[in-house]
N, C-alpha and C positions, 0 to 999 in steps of 0.2 A: 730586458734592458740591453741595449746597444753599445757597443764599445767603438771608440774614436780609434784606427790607425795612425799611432805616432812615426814618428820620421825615426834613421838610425843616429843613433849617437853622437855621430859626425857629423849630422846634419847644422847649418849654423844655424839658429834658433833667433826670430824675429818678436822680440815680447812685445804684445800689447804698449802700444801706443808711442813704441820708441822705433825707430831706423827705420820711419814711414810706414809701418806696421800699424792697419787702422786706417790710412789716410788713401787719398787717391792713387788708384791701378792705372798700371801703364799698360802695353799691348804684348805682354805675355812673352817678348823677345823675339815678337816679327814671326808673323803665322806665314806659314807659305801658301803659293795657291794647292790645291787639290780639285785635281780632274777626275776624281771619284766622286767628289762631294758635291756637284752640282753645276760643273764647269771651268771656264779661267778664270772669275773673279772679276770680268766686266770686259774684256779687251772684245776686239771683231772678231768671229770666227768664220773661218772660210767659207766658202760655201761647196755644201756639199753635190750640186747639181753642177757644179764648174761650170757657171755662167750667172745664175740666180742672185740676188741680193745675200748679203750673207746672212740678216734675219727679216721675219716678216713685222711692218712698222706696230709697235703696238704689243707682240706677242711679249710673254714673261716665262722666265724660265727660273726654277731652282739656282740656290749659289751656296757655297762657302767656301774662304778662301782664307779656313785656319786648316792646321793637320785632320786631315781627315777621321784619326779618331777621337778626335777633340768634338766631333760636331753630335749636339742635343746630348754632352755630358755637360754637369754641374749647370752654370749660365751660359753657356754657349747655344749659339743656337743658328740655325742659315736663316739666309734673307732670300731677297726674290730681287731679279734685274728684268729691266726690260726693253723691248728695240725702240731705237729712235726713230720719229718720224721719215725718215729718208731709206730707211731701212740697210743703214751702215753697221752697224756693231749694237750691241748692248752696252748700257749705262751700270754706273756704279753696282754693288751688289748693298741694294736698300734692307735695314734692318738686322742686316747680321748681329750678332753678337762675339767678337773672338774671344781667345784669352786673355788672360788681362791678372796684374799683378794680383795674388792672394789677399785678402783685406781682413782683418783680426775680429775687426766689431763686426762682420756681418754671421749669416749663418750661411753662405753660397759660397760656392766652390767655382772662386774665379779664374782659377787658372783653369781647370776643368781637368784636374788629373783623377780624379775620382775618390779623391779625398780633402773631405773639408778643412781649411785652415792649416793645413801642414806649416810646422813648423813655429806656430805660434803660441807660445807662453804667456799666462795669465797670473798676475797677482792672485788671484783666489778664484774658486769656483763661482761667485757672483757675477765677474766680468767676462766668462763664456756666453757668449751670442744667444738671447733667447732664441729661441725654434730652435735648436741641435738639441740634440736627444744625450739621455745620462751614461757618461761612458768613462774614459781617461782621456784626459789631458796634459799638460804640460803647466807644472804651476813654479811660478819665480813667487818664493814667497818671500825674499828680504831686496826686491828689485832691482837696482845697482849694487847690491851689496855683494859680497866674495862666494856665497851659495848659491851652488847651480840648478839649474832650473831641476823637477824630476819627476816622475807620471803621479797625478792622483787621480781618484778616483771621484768623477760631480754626480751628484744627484740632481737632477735639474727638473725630474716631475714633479716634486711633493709641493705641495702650493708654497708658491715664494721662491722657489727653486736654489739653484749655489751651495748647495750644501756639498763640504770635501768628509769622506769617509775618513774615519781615526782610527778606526778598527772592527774588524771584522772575523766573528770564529764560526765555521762554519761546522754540520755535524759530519763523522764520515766516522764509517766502517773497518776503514785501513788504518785507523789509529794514529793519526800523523796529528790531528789538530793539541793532544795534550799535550807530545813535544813540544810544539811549535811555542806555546806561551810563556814556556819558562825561561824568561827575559829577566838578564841579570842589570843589577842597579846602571852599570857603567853603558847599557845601550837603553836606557829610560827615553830619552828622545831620538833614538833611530828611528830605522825602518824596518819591515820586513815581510817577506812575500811580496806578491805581486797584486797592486789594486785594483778590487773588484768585488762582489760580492757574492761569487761562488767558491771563493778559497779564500785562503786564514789570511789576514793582512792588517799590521801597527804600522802607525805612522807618529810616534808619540812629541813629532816635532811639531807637529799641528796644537797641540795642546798650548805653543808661546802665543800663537795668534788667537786660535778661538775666542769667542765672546758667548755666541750660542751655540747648544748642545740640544740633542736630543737623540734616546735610544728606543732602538725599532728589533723587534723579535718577530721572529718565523717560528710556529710552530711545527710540530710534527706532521701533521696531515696539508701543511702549507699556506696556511691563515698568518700574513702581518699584520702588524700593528705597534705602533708609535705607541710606546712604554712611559717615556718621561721626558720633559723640557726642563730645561735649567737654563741659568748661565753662569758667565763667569768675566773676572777682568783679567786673563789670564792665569800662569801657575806658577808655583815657585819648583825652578828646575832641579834644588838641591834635594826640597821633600816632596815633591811632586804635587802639593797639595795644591786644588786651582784657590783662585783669590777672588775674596767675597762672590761665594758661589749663592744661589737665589732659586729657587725652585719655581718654575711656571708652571705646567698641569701636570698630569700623569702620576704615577703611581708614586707616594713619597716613601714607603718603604724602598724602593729601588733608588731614590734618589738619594739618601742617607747613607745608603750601603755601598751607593757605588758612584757618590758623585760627591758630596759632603766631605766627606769623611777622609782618612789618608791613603795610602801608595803604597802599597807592598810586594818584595820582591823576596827571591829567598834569601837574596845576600845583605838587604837593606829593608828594614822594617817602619814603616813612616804613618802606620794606622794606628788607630787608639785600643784593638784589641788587645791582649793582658801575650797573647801570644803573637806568633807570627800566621796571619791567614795566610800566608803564598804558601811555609811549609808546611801546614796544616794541612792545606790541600794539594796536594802534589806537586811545587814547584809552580802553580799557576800564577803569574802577575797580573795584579789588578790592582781598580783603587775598590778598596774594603772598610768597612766598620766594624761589626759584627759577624764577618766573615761570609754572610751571605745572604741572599735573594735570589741571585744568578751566580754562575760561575761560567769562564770563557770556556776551561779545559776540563774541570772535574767534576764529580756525582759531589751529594752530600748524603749520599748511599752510600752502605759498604756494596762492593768493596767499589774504591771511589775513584780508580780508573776509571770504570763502565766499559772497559774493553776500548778504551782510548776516545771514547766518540765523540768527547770533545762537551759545547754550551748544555746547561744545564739551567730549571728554573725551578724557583721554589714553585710545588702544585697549586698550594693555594691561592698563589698571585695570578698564576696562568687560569685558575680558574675565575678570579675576579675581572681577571680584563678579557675573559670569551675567549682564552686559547687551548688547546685541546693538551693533553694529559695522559701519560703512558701510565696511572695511578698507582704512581711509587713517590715517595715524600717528595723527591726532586723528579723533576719530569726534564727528560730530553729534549731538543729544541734542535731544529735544523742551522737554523743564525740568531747571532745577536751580534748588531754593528751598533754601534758609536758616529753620529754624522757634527761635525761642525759649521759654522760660517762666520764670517766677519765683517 
């Protein structure tokens, strides 16, 4: 999967559909000519025999008379000019393409900096340009409202595409993914990490808007597969729990345990087990019932670190949906994300 280069932080940020963002490109703020890229851009040119016509009637020459390293990146592209019957100078430079204002709905890079859409923020991972590839973006998720825009991460191959990642634990050997999930009640709809899906990443603000839901597991030897579908009408941010959640395909024990059911944190206990499953298993935050199916951070081995490595599946699930099995009660898992859309 491909990642989008976002702009810096300063950059002023053009959302979707507003301050012409979307709509008609101007000319890129006046290409110059370049006499690398094909000649002047249409004028007479001298002639080189100090006497001769300065071109032959009829001949065509190369042109482009944007920055020259603007030419045959993104939509840009030279044209062809050619001499006038009298054989005075060359005519317009026919066909060109210069730069031309960034446009939101397309998937071309009109300005031709070498990066698509810069600058451009999206209500949701749905209104990214089909044809661009699954990467980060830039999502305004409450529009005109007081929250600023901030990278997620689109899925955009899975058939139907738009889906924004909610979360993401990946396995790793340096032990860093256990810490990472132990998320106290007070940052329930934060962030954290950076989005993507080769490192640890909550987004648990995403859970106000989601509608659909579905979770997708890597195994060990690197076999995915799409785990469970649900929805939801959103959650309640006090107990975490989504509203009128509905189950569509995929495994229903995983949906009961980690999508049903309530929110647990170590400092805030919001599931229907008798205990607390976050400090049962290591400080790990998740939504729970029964404590488990998957876990983001912990074994349901002793001892239940696992040497920190993080996603965990119960075997017999992994072995029900065809994924492979280090054959200890809970088997290892390289990821398990969370993707939504709305």
């Amino acid at each position: 999967m491909l990642f989008t280069v976002l702009p810096a932080c300063s950059t002023k940020v053009r959302t979707f559909g507003q301050d012409g963002a979307g709509g008609d490109g101007g000319d890129g703020g006046g290409a110059s000519a370049s006499a690398g890229a094909g000649g002047d851009g249409g004028g007479a040119t001298a002639s080189a025999g100090g006497g001769g016509r300065p071109c032959e009637p009829g001949s065509q020459d190369g042109c482009y008379s944007g920055p020259p390293d603007t030419m045959n990146r993104g939509a840009c592209r030279g044209g062809v000019r050619t001499c006038d019957d009298e054989g005075n100078g060359y005519g317009a430079c026919a066909g060109e393409v210069l730069p031309a204002t960034e446009q939101c709905d397309t998937a071309e890079d009109e300005d031709c900096d070498g990066v698509v859409n810069q600058g451009c923020a999206y209500p949701r991972c749905a209104d990214v340009p089909r044809g661009l590839p699954s990467g980060v973006y830039l999502l305004d998720l409450d529009g005109p409202g007081p929250e600023p825009e901030s990278p997620g991460y689109c899925d955009m191959e899975t058939p139907g595409g738009g889906w924004a990642l909610v979360y993401n634990s990946v396995g790793s050997e340096a032990g860093a993914t256990l810490p990472f999930w132990n998320i106290p009640y007070a940052e329930r709809l934060g962030t954290r990490g950076e989005p993507g899906t080769s490192q640890n990443f909550y987004r648990g603000s995403l859970y106000l808007v989601g509608r659909e839901y579905r979770d997708e597991i890597e195994d060990i030897e690197g076999t995915v597969k799409e785990v469970m579908r649900a929805t939801a009408e959103g959650i309640d941010p006090a107990t975490m729990k989504l509203l009128r959640p509905a189950h569509v395909s995929g495994d229903a024990d995983i949906y009961v345990s980690h999508f049903l059911s309530g929110w647990s944190s170590h400092d805030r206990d919001a599931d229907p087990h008798p205990g607390n499953c976050a400090l049962d298993f290591l400080n790990v935050t998740q939504h729970y019932a029964q404590c488990w199916d998957y876990n983001l951070g912990a074994d349901a081995d002793e001892p239940l670190d696992d040497d920190g490595w993080g996603p965990h599946l119960r075997t017999h699930i992994a072995e029900q949906l065809g994924l492979a099995s280090d054959e200890t009660r809970s088997t290892r898992v390289r990821r398990i994300s969370r993707w939504t859309r709305w």
